[in-house]
N, C-alpha and C positions, 0 to 999 in steps of 0.2 A: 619037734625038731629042737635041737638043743644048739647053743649057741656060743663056738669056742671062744668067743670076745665078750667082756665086760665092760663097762664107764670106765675109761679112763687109759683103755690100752692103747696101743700105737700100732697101726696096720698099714699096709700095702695097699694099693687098687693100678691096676693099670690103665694104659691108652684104651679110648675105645671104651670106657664105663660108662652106661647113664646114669645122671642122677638127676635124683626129684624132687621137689619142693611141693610139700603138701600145705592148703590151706583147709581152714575150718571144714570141717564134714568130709575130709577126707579126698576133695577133687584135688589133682596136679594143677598147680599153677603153673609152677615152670618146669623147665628141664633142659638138661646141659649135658655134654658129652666129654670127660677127659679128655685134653689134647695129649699128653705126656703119661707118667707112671708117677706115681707121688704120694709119699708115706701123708698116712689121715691120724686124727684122734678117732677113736670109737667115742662118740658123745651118750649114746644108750644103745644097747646090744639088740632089741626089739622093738622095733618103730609098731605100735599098735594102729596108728592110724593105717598100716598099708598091708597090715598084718606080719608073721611072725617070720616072715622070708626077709626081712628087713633092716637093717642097721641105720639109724643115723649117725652120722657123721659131721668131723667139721675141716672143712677144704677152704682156703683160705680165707680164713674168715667166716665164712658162712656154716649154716646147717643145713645138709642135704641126706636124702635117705637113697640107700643103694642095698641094692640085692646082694646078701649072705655072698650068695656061689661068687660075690664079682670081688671078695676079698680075700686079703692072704695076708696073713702072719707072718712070725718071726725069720723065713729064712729070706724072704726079700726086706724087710724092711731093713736094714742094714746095710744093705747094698747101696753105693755111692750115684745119683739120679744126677744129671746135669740138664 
């Protein structure tokens, strides 16, 4: 699968995402659910610990990995989120 985000682009995710926090060897520690819609960094375009369905990311502050499918590109990010 090839992967239309790179380090360092700027992406969309909306309400309703999970995201994951992987520790050593690969188990979820944690996980959290977007309350709202909220433009991300792509931190690495292929999170290898969860395999290649994967983005990390960073959400306020933090690094979390979320599914490919649960992102969007340049026609929402631009859009004004309150």
């Amino acid at each position: 699968m090839i992967v239309p985000w790179k380090a360092g682009d700027l992406a969309f995710i909306p309400a309703e995402v999970m995201m994951l926090k992987v520790g050593e060897g690969g188990a979820i520690k944690r996980y959290k659910k977007t309350l709202k819609p909220k433009n991300v960094l792509i931190v690495k375009s292929a999170a290898h610990q969860l395999g290649d369905g994967y983005c990390e990311i960073l959400y306020n502050g933090e690094s979390w990995f979320v599914k490919n499918t649960d992102i969007y590109g340049e026609k929402d990010v631009n859009r004004e989120i309150n």
